[in-house]
C-alpha positions as CSV (number, residue, x, y, z in Angstrom):
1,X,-13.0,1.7,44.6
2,X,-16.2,-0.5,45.1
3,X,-19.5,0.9,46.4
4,X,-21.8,-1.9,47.6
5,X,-25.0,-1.0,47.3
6,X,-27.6,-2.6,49.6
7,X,-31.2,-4.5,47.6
8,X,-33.4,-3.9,51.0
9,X,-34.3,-0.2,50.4
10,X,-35.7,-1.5,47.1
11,X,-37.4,-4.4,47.5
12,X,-39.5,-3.0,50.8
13,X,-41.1,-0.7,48.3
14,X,-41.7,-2.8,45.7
15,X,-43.2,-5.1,48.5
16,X,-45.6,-2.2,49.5
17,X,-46.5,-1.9,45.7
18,X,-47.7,-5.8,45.0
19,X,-49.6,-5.8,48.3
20,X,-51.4,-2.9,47.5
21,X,-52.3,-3.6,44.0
22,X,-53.4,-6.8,45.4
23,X,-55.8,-5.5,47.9
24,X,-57.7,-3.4,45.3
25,X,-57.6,-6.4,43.2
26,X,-59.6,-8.0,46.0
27,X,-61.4,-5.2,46.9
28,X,-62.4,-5.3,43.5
29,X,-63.8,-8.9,43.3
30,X,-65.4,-8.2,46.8
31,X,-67.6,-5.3,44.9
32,X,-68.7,-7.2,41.7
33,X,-69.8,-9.9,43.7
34,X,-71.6,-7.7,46.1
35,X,-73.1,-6.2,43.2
36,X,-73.7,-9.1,41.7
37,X,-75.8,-10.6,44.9
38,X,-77.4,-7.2,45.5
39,X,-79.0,-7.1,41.3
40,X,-80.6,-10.8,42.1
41,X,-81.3,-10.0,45.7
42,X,-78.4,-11.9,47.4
43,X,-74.9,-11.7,48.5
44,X,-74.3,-15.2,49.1
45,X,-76.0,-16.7,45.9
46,X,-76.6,-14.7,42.9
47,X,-79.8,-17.3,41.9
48,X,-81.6,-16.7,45.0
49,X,-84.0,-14.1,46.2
50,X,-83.8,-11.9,49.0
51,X,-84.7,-8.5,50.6
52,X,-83.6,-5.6,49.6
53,X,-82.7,-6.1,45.6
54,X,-82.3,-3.9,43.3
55,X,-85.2,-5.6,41.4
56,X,-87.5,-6.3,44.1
57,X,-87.2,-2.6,44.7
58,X,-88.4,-2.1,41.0
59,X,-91.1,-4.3,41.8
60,X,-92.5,-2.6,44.6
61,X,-92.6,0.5,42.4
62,X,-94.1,-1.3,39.8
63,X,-96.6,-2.8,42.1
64,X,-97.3,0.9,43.6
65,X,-97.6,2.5,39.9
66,X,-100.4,-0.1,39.8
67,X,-102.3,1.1,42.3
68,X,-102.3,4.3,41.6
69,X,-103.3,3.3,38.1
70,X,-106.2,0.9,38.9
71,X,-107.6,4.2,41.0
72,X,-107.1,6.3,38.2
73,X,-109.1,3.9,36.2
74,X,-111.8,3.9,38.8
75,X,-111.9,8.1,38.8
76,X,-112.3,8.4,34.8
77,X,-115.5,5.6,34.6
78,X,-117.0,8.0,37.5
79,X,-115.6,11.3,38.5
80,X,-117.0,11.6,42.5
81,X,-115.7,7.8,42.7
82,X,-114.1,8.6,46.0
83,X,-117.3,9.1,47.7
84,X,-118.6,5.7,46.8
85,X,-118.7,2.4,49.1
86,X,-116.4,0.6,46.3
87,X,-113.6,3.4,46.8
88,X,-113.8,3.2,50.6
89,X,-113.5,-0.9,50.3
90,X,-110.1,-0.1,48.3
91,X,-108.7,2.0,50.9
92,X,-106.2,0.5,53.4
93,X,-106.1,-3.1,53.0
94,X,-103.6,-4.8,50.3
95,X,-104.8,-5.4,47.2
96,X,-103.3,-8.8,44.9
97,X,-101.8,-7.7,41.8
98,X,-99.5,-10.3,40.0
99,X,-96.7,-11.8,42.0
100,X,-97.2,-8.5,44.2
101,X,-99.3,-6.6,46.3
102,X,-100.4,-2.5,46.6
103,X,-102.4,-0.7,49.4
104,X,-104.1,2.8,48.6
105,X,-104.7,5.5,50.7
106,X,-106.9,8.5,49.4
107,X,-107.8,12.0,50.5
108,X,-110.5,13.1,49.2
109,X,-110.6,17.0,47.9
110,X,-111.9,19.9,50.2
111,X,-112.6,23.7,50.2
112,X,-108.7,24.0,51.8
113,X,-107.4,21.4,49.2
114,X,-108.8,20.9,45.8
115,X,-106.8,18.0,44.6
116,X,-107.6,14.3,44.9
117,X,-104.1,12.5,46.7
118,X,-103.2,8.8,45.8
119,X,-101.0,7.3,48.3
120,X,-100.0,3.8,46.9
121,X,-97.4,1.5,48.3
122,X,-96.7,-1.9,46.4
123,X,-94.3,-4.8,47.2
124,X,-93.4,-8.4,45.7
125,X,-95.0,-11.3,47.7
126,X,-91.4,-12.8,48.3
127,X,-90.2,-9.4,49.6
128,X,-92.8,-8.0,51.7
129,X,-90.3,-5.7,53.5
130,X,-89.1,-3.7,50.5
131,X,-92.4,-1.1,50.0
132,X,-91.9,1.9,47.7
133,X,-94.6,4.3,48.1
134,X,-95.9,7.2,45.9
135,X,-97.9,10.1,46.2
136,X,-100.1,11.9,43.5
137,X,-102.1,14.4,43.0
138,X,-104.8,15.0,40.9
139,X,-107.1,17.2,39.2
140,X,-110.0,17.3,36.7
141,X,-111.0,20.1,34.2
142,X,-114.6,21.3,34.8
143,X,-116.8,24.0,33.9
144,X,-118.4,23.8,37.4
145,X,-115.3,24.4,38.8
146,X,-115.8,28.3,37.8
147,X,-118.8,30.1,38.9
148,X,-119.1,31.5,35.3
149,X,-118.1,29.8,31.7
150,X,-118.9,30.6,28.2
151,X,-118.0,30.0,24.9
152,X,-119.0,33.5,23.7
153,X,-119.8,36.6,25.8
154,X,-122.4,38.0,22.8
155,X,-123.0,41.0,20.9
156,X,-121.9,44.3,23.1
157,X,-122.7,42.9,26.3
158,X,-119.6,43.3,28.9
159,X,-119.2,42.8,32.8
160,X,-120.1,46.1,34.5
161,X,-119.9,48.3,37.3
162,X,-123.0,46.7,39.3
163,X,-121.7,43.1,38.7
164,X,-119.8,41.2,41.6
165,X,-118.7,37.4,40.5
166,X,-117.1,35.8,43.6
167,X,-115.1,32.3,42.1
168,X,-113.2,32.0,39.3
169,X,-114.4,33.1,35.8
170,X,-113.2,31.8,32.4
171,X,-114.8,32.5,28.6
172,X,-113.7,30.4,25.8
173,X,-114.3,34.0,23.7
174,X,-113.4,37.4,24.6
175,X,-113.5,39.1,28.1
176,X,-115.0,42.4,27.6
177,X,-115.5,44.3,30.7
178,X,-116.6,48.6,31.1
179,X,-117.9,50.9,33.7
180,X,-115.9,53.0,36.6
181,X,-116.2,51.8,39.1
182,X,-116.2,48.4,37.4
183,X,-117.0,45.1,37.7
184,X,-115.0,43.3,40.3
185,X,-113.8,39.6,40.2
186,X,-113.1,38.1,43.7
187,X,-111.3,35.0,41.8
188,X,-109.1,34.0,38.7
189,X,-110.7,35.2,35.9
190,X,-109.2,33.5,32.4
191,X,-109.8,33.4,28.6
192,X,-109.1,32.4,25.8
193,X,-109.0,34.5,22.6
194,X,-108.5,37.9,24.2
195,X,-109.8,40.8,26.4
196,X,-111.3,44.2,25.7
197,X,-111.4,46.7,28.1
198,X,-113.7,50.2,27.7
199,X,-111.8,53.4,27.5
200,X,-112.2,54.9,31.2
201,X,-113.3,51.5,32.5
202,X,-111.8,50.4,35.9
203,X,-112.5,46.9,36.8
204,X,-110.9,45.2,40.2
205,X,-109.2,41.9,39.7
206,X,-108.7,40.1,43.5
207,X,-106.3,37.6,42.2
208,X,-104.6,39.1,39.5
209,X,-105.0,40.4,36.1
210,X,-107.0,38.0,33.4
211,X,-104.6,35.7,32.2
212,X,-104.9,33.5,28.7
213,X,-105.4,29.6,28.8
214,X,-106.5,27.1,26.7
215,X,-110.2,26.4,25.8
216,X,-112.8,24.2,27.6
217,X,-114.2,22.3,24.6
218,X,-118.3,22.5,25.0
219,X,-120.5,19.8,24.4
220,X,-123.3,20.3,21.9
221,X,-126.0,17.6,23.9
222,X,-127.1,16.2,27.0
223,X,-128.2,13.1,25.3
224,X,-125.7,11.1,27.7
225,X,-128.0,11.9,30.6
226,X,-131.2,10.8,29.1
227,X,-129.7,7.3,28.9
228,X,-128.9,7.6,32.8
229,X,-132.7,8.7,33.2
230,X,-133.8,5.6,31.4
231,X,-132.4,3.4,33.7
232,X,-134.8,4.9,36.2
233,X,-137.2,5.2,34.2
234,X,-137.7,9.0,34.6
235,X,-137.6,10.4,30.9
236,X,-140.8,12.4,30.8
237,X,-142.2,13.6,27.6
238,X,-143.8,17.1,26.9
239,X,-143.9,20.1,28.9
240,X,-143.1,19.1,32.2
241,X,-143.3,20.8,35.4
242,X,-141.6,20.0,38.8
243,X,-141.7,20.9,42.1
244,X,-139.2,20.0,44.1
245,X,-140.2,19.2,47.7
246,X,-137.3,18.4,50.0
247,X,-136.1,14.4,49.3
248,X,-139.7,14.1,46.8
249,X,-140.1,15.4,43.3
250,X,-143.5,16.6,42.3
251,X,-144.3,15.8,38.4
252,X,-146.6,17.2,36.0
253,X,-146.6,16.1,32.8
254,X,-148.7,14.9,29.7
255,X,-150.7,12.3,29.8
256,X,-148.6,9.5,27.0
257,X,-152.2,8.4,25.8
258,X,-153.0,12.0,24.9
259,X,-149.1,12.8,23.6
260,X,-149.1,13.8,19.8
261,X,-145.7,14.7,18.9
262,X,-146.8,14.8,15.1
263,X,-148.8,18.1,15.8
264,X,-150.0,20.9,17.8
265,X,-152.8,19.2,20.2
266,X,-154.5,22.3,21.1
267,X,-157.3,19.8,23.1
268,X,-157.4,16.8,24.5
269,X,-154.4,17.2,25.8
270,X,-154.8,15.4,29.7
271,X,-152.2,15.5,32.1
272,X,-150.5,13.2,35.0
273,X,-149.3,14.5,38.3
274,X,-147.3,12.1,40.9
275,X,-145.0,12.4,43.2
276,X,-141.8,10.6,42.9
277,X,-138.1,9.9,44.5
278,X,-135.1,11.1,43.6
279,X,-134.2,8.4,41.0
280,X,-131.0,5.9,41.9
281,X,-129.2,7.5,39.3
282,X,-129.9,10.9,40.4
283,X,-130.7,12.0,36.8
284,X,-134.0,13.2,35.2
285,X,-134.6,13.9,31.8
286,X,-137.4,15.9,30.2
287,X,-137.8,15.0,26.3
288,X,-140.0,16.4,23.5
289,X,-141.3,16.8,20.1
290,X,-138.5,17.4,17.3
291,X,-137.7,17.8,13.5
292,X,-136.4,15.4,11.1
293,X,-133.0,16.7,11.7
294,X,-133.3,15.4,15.3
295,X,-134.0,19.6,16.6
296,X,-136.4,20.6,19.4
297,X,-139.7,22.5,18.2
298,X,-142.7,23.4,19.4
299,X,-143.4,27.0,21.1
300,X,-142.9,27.7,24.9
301,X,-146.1,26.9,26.2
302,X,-146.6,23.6,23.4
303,X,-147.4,20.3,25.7
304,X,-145.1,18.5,23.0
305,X,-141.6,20.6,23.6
306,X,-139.6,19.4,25.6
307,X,-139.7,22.5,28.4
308,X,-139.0,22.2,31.9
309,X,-140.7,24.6,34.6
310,X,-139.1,24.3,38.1
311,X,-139.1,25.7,41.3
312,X,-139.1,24.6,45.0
313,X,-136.0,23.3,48.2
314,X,-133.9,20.4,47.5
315,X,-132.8,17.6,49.7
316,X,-130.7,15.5,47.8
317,X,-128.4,15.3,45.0
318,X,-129.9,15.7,41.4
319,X,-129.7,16.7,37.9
320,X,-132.5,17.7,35.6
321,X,-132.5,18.0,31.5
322,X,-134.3,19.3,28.9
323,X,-134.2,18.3,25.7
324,X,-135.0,22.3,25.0
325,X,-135.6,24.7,27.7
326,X,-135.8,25.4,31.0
327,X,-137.6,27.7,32.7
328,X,-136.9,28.9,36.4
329,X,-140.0,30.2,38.4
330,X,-141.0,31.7,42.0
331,X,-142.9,28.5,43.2
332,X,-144.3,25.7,42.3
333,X,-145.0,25.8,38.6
334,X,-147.1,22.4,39.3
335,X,-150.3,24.5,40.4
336,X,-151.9,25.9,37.2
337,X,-155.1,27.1,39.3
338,X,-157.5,25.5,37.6
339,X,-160.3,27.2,36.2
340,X,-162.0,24.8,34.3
341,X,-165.2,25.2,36.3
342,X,-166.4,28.4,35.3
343,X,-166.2,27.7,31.5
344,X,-169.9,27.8,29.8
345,X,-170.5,24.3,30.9
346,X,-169.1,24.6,34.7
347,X,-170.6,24.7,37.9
348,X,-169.5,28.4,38.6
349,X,-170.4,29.7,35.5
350,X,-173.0,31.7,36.7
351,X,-172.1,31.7,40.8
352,X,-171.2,35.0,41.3
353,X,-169.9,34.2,45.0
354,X,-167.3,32.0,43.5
355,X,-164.0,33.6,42.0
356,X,-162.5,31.9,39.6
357,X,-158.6,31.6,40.5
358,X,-155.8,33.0,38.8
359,X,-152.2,33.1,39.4
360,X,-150.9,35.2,42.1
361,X,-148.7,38.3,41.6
362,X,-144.8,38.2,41.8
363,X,-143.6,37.8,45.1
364,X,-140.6,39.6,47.2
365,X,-138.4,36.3,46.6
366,X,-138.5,32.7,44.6
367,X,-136.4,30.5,42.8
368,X,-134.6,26.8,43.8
369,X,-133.4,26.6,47.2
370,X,-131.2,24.1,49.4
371,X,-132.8,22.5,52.1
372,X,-129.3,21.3,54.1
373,X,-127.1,23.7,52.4
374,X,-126.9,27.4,53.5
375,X,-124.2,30.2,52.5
376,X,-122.8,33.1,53.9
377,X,-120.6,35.3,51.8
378,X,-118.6,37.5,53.2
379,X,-118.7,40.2,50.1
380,X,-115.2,42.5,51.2
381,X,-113.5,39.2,51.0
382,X,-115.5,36.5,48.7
383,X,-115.0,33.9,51.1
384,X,-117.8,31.5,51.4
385,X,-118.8,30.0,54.4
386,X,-120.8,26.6,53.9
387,X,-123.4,25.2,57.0
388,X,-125.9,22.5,57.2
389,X,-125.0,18.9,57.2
390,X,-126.3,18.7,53.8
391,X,-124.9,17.2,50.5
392,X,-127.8,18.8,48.7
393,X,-126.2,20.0,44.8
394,X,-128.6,20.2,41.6
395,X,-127.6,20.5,37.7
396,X,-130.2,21.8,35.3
397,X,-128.9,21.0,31.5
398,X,-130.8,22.7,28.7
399,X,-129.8,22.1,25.2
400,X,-130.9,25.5,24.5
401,X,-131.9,28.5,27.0
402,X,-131.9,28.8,30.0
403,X,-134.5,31.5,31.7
404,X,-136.0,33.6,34.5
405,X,-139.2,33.4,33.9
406,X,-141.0,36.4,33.2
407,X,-144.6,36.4,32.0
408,X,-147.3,33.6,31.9
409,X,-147.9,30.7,33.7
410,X,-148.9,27.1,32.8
411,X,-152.5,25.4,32.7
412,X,-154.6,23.0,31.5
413,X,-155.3,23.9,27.9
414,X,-157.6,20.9,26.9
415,X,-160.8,23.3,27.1
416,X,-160.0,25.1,24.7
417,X,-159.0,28.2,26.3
418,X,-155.2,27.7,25.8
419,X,-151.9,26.1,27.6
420,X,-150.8,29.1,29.4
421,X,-152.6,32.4,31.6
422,X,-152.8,34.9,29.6
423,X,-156.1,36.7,30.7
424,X,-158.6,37.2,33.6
425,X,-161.6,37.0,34.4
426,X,-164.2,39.3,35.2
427,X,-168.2,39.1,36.6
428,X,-170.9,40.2,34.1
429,X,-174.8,41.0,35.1
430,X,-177.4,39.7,33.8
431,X,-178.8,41.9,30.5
432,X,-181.7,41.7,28.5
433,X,-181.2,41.0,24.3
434,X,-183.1,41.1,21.5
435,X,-185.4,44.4,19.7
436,X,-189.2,42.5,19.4
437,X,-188.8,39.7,21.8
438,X,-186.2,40.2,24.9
439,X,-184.3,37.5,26.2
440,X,-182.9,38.0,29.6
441,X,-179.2,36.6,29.9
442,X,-178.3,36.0,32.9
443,X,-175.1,37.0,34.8
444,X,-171.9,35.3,34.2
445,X,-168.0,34.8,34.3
446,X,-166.3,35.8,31.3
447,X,-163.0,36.0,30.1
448,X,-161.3,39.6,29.0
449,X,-157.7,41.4,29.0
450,X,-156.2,39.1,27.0
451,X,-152.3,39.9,26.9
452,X,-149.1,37.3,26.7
453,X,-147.3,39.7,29.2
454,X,-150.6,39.8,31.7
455,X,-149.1,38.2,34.2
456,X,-145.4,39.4,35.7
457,X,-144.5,36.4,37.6
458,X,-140.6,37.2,37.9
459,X,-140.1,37.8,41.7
460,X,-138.0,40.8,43.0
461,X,-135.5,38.9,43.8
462,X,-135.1,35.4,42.4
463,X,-132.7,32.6,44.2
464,X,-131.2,29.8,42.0
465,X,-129.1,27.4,44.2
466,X,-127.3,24.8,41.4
467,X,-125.2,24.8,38.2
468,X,-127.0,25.8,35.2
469,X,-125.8,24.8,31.8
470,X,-127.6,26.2,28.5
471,X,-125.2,24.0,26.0
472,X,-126.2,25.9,22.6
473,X,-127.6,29.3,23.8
474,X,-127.6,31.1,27.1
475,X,-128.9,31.9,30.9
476,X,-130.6,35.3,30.5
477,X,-133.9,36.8,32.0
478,X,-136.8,36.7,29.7
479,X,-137.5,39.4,28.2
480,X,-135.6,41.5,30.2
481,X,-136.2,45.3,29.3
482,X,-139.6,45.4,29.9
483,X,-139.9,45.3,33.7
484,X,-138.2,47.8,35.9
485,X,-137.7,47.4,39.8
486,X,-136.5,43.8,39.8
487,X,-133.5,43.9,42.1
488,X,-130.9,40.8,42.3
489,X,-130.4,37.3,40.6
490,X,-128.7,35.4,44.3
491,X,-127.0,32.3,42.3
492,X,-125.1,29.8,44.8
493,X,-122.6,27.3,42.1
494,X,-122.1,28.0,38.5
495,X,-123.0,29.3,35.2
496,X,-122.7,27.5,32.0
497,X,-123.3,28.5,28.7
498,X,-122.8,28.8,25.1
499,X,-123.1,32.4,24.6
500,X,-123.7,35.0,27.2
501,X,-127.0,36.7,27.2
502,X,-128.2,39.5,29.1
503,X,-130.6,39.8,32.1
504,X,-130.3,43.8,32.7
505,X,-130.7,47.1,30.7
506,X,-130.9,50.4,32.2
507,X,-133.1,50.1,35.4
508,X,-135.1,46.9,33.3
509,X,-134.4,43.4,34.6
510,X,-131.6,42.2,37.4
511,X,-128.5,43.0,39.1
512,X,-126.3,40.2,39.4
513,X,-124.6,38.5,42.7
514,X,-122.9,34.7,41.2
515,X,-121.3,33.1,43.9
516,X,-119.4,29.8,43.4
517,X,-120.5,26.9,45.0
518,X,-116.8,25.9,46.7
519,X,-118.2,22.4,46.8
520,X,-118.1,22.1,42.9
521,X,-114.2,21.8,43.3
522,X,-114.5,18.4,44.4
523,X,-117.9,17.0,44.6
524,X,-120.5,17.8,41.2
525,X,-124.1,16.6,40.9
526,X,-124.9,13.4,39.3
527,X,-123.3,13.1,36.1
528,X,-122.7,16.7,35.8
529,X,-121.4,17.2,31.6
530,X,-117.8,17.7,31.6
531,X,-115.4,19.7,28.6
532,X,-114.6,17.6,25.8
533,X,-111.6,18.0,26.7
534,X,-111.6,16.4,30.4
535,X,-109.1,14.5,31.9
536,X,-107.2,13.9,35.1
537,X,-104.2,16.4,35.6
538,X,-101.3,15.5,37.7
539,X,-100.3,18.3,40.0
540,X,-97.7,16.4,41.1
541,X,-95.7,13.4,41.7
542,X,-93.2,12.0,44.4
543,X,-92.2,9.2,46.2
544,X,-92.5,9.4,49.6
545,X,-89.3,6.9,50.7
């Protein structure tokens, strides 16, 4: 018998099939030709330009890379360049860069934040409504973002049970600390070779153990800076001696006529006093007398090194070299009390109602002082509290030391009677000379008690507001085991140096209290030196749509 079979059941499948295929076929076509419009920036013609592209979107990054670059560029040639008029003219407008366009927003750093952050959006002129917009942040290696650096800590001298450091601490050398109770760090403290720690010594880390990072590469000159002072014309040459005095800088220094550089000038030696601004460029440099292999020489007192003596209150922002020394004292080192007047040929020679001067004993307190600027430290915490409206920061860069000053004090050696006080002076009556004929003498003033240590002129307590750099030596107290009852070195900012030197023994010399500056995070004074190493560090990196 003969089935018939019926062909509908079949061909409505088959049906379903070829109308399926066909509509992912289509589908298909539909996508690349999307695709196609979206990679040149339209749907409807592949060769025109509109919104919303794939590659005016890489434009608009490209454009915003840009301006983060161009600010980047702007922070290596200066580091505090966000604080200038040029950054603030960059900021918030847009900004022409090929067939595009990139507008900047920056924060500047702060005691809560320490990082610079780059907002930078960029889009094509033909597409101003796709904007891409990224957001960096950055950072800069610096010493004077520790309160204490060094290359070296020197021979048997470690961090001890009187010695407080409130900021971060790093040594390029070895970290050798002792005493229980010990020394206590209120911040990071890192190294770089290792750490040595006494038998029995107990030393209090706030943020953590010492941790090992990579060096900050020292420079061996400040060189740089004296071509910033020449600008302003404020290289000085010889012994110099400031005083600062608020938003004025009081100058004492020898006379260029007189200058020999070729030998000791023992006389003749005059000297020019003035009082000066602080220079556009913000940058003083005190040079001097050297060798044929370019070194500083010439003793401390010499008119021809190139020594800095400095006290007095800052208003302003500043930074001071020496090509050798520099030499911190209780007040103003530019008063030398002149005694010329009661040598053999002065008026007061023999006026006994006249005293010659002399310099004064040490005082309770002296050093360099903010005028704007004041601190409170809270010492369970380390927190810093800044007030004043004040931008008032100072760098002192020595090539070599950098000291307390302890003994002596400067004058006017072209009598004859030498560059420095190192004796006193003392009334003589009249007496009569001679064995067959008498000659009456009359009374006079006479020098006697000649000693270089005569005068102690290292106050109690001595105050240094700034960064100090010594870039081949140290920061120490001179000679610093002679003088007991000296109580605290009060240092506001940071501590540079090539190899640590000491400023205490026993009961002799200073306690220490080195307090960062939380300013020096972000803002430095004037061409502060930076490690060789320096550069911007990103943070991080993100886009923000």
């Amino acid at each position: 018998m003969k089935i018939l079979r019926s062909n509908k059941g079949f061909i409505l499948p088959l049906t379903m099939i070829i109308f399926l295929v066909l509509v992912i076929f289509s589908l298909s076509i539909l996508r690349l030709v999307n695709n196609q419009g979206v990679l040149t920036g339209s749907l409807v013609n592949t060769q025109t330009k509109t919104k919303g592209g794939l590659i005016a979107q890489e434009k608009a990054l490209q454009y915003a890379e840009a301006g983060y670059s161009a600010y980047l560029w702007k922070l290596n040639d200066h580091v505090n360049f966000y604080l200038t008029q040029e950054s603030q003219d960059m900021l918030g407008v847009p900004i022409p860069y090929e067939n595009g366009y990139y507008q900047l927003d920056v924060t500047w750093p702060s005691d809560q934040d320490r990082y610079v952050t780059i907002i930078s959006t960029g889009w094509s002129k033909d597409s101003s409504e796709t904007k891409r917009t990224i957001q960096v942040q950055l950072q800069k290696k610096q010493f004077v973002h520790q309160v204490y650096v060094s290359q070296e800590e020197g021979t048997n001298i470690y961090f001890g049970g009187s010695d407080k450091l409130y900021g971060p601490v790093h040594t390029n050398g070895i970290l050798k600390t002792m005493s229980n109770p010990g020394p206590e760090f209120f911040n990071t403290v890192t190294y770089t070779i290792g750490y040595q720690q006494q038998s029995g010594a107990n030393p209090k880390f706030h943020r953590g153990p010492p941790q090992q990072v990579d060096e900050l590469v020292m420079q061996k000159t400040n060189s740089e800076l004296k071509a910033w002072a020449e600008l302003d014309g404020t290289v000085f040459m010889g012994r110099t001696c400031i005083h600062l005095e608020g938003d004025k800088i009081r100058v004492k220094y020898p006379n260029p006529d007189d200058y020999q550089p070729a030998s000791y000038p023992n006389n003749n030696t005059g000297y020019i006093e003035k009082v000066i601004d602080i220079p556009p460029n913000g940058v003083i440099y005190i040079d001097g007398a050297e060798d044929s292999q370019g070194r500083p020489i010439g003793s401390k007192w010499e008119p021809r090194t190139g020594n800095l003596f400095i006290a007095g209150t800052l208003s302003g922002e500043l930074t001071i070299a020496a090509k050798n020394n520099i030499y911190i004292t209780h007040s103003n080192p530019t008063e030398w009390y002149d005694d010329h007047d009661w040598n053999s040929d002065g008026i007061y020679y023999y006026n006994q109602s006249v005293s010659p001067p002399s310099p004064p004993s040490f005082p309770a307190n002296g050093g360099i002082y903010y005028q704007n600027t004041a601190f409170t430290l809270n010492p369970t915490t380390g927190n810093v509290t800044i007030s004043g409206k004040g931008k008032d920061m100072l760098g002192l860069i020595a090539n070599n030391y950098i000291y307390i000053m302890h003994y002596g004090w400067p004058r006017d050696g072209s009598d004859g009677n030498g560059h420095y006080w190192r004796y006193q002076w003392r009334w003589r009556n009249g007496w009569w000379s001679g064995f067959l004929w008498q000659t009456w003498n009359p009374g006079r003033w006479e020098r006697y008690n000649h000693d270089d240590r005569r005068y102690d002129v290292a106050p109690t307590n001595i105050h240094i507001h700034a960064t100090v750099f010594a870039l081949n030596q140290g920061f120490g107290f001179e000679e610093y085991t002679r003088t007991p009852g000296k109580n605290m070195i009060y240092l506001w900012g940071n501590i540079t140096q090539y190899e640590r030197y000491a400023v205490r023994q026993g009961s002799s010399g200073y306690g220490k209290q080195y307090v960062h500056d939380p300013r020096m995070f972000y803002h430095y004074p004037p061409h502060i030196l930076e490690p060789v190493n320096s550069g911007w560090e990103v943070r991080d990196w993100k886009e923000l749509n």
